[in-house]
C-alpha positions in Angstrom: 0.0 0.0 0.0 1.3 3.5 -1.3 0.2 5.1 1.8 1.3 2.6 4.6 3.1 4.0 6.9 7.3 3.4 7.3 9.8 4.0 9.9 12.1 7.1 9.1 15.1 6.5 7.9 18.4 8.2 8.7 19.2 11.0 6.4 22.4 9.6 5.2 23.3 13.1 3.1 22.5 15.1 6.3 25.1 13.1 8.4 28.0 13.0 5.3 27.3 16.7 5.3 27.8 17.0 9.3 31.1 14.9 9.1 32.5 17.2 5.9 32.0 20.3 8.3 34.1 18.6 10.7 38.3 19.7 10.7 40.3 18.0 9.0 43.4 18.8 10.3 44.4 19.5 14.2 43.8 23.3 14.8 42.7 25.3 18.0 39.1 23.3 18.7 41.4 20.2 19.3 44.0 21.9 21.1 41.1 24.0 23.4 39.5 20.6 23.8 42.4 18.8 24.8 43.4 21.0 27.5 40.0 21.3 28.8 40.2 17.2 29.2 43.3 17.6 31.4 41.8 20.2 33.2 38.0 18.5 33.7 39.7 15.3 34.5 42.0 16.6 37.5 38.7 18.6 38.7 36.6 15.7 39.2 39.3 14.1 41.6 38.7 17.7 43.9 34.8 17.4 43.6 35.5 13.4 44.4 37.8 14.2 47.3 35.4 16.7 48.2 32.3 14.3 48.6 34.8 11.4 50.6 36.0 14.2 53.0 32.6 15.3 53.3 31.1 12.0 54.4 29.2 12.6 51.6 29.9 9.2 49.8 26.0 8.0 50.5 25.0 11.2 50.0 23.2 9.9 47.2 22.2 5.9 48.2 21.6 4.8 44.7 22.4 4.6 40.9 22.0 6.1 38.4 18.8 7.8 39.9 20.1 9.3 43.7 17.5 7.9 45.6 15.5 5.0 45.2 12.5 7.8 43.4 14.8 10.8 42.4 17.0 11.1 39.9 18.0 14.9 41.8 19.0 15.5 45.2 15.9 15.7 47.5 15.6 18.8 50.4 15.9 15.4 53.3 19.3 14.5 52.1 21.1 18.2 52.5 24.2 19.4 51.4 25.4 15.6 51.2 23.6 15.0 48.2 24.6 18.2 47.1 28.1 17.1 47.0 27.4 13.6 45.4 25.1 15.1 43.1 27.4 17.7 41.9 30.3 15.2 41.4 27.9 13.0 39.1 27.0 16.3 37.3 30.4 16.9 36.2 30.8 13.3 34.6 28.1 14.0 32.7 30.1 17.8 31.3 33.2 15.5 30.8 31.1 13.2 28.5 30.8 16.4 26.7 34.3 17.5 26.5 35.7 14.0 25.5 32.9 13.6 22.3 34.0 16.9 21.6 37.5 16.2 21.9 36.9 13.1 19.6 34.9 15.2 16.3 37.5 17.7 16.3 40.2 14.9 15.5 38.5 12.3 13.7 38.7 13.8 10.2 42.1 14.7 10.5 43.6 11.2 9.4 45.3 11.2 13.0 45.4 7.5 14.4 47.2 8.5 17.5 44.5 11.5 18.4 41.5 9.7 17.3 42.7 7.0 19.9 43.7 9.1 22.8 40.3 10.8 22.6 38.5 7.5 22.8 39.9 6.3 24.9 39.5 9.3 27.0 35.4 9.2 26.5 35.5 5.1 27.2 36.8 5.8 30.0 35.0 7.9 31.4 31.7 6.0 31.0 33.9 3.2 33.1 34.4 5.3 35.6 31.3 6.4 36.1 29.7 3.1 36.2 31.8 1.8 38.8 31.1 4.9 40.4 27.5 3.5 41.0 29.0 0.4 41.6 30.9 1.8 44.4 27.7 3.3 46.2 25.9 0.3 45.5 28.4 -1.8 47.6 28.4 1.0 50.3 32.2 2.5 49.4 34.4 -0.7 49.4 37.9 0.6 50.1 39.3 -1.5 47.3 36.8 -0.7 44.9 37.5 3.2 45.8 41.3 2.7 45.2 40.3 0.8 41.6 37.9 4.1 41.3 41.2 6.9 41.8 43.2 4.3 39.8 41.3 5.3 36.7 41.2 8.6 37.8 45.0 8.7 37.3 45.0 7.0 34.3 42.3 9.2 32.8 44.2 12.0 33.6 47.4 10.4 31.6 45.8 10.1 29.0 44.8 13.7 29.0 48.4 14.4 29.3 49.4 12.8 26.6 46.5 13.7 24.0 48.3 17.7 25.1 51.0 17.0 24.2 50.5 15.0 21.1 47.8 17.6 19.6 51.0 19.9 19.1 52.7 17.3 17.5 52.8 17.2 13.5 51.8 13.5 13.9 54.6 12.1 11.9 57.0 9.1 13.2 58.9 9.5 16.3 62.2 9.4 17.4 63.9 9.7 21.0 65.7 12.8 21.3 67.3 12.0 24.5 70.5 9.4 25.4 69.5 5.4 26.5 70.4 6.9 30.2 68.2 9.3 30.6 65.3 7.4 29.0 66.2 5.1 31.4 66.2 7.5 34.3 62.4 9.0 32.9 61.4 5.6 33.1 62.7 4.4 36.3 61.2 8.3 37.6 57.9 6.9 35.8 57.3 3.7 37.6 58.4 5.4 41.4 55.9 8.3 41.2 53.4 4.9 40.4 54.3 3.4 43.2 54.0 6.9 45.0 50.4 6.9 44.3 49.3 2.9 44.5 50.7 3.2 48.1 49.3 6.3 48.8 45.6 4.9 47.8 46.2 2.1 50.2 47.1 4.6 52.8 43.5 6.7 52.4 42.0 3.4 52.4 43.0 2.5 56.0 42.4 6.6 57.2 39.5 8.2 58.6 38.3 9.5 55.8 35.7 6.5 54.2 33.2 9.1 52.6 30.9 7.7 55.2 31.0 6.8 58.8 29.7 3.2 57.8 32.1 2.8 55.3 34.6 -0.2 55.6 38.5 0.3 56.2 41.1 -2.1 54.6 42.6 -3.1 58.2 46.3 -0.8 57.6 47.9 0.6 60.2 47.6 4.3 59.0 50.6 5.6 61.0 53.0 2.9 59.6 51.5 3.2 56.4 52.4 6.8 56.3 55.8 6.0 56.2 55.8 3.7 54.5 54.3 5.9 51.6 56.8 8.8 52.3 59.5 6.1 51.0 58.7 5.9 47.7 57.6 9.3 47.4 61.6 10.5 48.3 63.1 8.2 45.8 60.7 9.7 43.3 62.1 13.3 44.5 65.7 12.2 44.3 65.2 10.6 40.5 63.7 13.9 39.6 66.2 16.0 41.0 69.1 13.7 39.0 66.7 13.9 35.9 66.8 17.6 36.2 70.3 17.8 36.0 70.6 15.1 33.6 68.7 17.5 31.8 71.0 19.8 31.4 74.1 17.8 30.9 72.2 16.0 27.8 71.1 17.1 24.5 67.6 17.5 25.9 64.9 19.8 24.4 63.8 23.1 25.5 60.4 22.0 26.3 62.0 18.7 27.7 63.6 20.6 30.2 60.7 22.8 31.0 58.2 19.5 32.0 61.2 18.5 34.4 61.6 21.2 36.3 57.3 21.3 36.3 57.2 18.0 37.4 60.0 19.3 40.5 58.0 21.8 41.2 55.0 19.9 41.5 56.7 17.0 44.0 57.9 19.8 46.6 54.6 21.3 47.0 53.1 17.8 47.0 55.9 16.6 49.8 55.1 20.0 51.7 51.2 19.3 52.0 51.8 15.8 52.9 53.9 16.6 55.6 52.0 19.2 56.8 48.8 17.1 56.8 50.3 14.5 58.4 51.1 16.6 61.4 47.9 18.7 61.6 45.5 15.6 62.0 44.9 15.3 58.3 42.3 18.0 58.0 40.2 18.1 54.9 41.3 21.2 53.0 45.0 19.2 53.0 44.1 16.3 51.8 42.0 17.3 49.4 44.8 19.3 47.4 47.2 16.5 48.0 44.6 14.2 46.2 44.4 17.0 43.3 48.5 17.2 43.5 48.4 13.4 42.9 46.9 13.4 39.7 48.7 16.5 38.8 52.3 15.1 39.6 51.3 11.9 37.1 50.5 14.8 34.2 53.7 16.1 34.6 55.0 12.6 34.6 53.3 12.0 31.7 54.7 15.2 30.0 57.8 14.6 30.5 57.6 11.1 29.3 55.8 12.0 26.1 59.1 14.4 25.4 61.3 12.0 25.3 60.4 11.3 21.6 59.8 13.9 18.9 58.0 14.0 15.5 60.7 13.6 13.3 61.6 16.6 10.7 59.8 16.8 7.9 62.3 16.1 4.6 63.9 18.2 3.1 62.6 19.3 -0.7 65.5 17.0 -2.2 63.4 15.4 -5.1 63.0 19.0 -6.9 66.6 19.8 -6.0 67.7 16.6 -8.0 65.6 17.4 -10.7 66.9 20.7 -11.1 70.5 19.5 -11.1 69.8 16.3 -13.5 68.3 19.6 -15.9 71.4 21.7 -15.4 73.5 18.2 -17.0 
């Protein structure tokens, strides 16, 4: 029958015309973007923080909806589901960010960008789901390490997509000598250790995100020494990176993300030790959380330097033309 009705159909010319008005090559909407995925994902650890130093880690009891018949905040659950709704708010403006990230790169014939970006919006749909899985299970201590864990890694993969959307995306070489690779690396893995121990340190403090909340059974004083240890050897590597730094044929730039990621370590050591003698108060730890994530950017940076694109080459095919003429 002529007149029967039919499901629409996609307009396929409407969405090839949408993807041709997409870039296609890395410009200042990637780079913006980009940055504003660092930035968003070393927020959400502060609005995280915030709602475990709060208490407010039932503030909403429930998943995806925060209570069993709202998906808002309702006036009996106060400023703690505030604070829990407010973190889940800001997933949902990184979901944004990361798509956005994603169309700005994917016409641009740039494998490593297009991945990076991905990745970046996968996971964060991860996270967020074991996010709920988290308040489902009442704030397991493990799963709330597993939770920052990704945190981390969300936030190195921010770092990298920086510093690769300035990149011309051609091959890359290392720029720096076996040693100091080496030394990066070896810099790398301590400021992971740095963190991993200092998640298993929060998980055996007073701060659960709710007074219900399991504790993995540390002793938090021996703990806290026992996180300071690693954290030193990472300050001494970066110090002999620093100056390795300057003895080696390192960039500019190269040199730049060292002395950041310096930086970065003494006010991270400063806050740590001056939390640990004021009774942890949640201000502290809250920017030593933030300074976490922070110090494995500039980790990253400084790892992602240790290559460059290599030069584009040289006009020689016109050159030998010319001189094949001249004969």
């Amino acid at each position: 029958m002529a007149d029967t009705l039919t499901a629409p159909r996609p307009d396929r010319r409407g969405v090839a015309s949408l993807l041709r008005r997409l870039p296609d090559r890395v410009g200042r909407l990637a780079r913006v973007f980009a940055w504003l995925a660092l930035i968003s994902n070393i927020l959400i650890v502060g609005t995280g923080g915030l709602v475990r130093l709060t208490g407010s880690g039932m503030g909403c009891d429930t998943w995806p909806y925060c209570t069993g018949g709202s998906l808002v905040p309702t006036q009996e659950l106060g400023v703690h589901g505030l604070i829990e709704f407010g973190n889940r708010t800001l997933t949902g403006i990184l979901v944004v960010i990361a798509l956005v990230a994603f169309l700005a790169v994917v016409r641009t014939g740039r494998r490593d960008l297009r991945i990076l970006t991905l990745a970046n919006g996968v996971g964060i749909i991860l996270q967020a789901v074991i996010g709920g899985i988290v308040v489902w299970l009442h704030l397991p201590p493990t799963l709330v390490g597993i939770h920052f864990v990704i945190s981390a890694a969300l936030v190195a993969n921010a770092a990298a997509l920086v510093a690769r959307v300035y990149a011309p995306g051609r091959p890359r070489v290392r720029v720096v000598t076996p040693f100091f690779a080496g030394l990066a690396h070896a810099t790398s893995a301590a400021v992971a250790v740095t963190v991993l121990v200092g998640i298993l340190l929060t998980g055996s403090g007073p701060h659960a995100g709710d007074d219900e909340a399991a504790r993995n059974g540390l002793d938090p004083v021996l703990w806290q020494h026992v996180h300071s240890w690693p954290a030193y050897v990472t300050f001494a590597l970066t110090i002999a990176l620093l100056i390795a730094a300057w003895r080696t044929p390192a960039t500019l730039r190269l040199r730049r993300w060292v002395g950041l990621l310096l930086a970065v370590e003494v006010v991270q050591i400063a806050v740590g030790l001056w939390q640990a003698r004021t009774g942890l108060p949640i201000v502290l730890v809250n920017i030593h959380m933030v300074l976490a994530v922070t110090l494995v950017a500039a980790m990253t940076a400084v790892v992602m330097h240790l290559k460059q694109d290599e030069a584009a080459p040289a006009a020689a095919a016109p050159r030998r033309r010319a001189t094949a003429g001249a004969h």
